[in-house]
N, C-alpha and C positions, 0 to 999 in steps of 0.2 A: 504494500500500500504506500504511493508517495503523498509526503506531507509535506510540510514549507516551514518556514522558522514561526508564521505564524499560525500554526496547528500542530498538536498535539493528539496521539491515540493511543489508549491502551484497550487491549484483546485480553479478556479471561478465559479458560475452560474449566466450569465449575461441575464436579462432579458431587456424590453422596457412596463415602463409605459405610459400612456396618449394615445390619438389618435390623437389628432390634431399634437403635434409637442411630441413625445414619446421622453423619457428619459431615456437610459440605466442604469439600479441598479444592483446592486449586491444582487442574491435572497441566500434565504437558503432549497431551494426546485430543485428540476431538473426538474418541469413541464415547458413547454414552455421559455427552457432557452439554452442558447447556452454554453457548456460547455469547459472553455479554461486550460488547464494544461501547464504550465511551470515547467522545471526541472531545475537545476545549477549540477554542479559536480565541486570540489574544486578540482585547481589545484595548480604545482608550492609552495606545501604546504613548503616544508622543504626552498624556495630560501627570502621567505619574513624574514628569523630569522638569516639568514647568509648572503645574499648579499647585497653589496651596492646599491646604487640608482642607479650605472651604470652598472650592472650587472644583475638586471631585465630582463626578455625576452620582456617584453611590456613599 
């Protein structure tokens, strides 16, 4: 997957050990695993180096 400096992505594959009371893990396989993707995209880059604390949008 390409990204750019301004994006970000992490890839999980969460599985469930045990049977009686299963334990979600983080596998390094994609068999029998529920596959979660989160992206970020960096905003507001240039207001962190120039604005004051009251001039943040957040």
């Amino acid at each position: 997957m390409k990204t750019s400096e301004k994006e970000w992505t992490l890839e999980l594959n969460i599985g469930f050990k045990g049977k009686a009371n299963p334990v979600p893990v983080i596998l390094s396989s994609e068999s029998n695993a529920i596959k979660v993707t989160a992206k970020w995209f960096k905003s507001y880059e240039s207001c962190y180096s120039k604005a004051s604390d009251d001039e943040l949008p957040f």
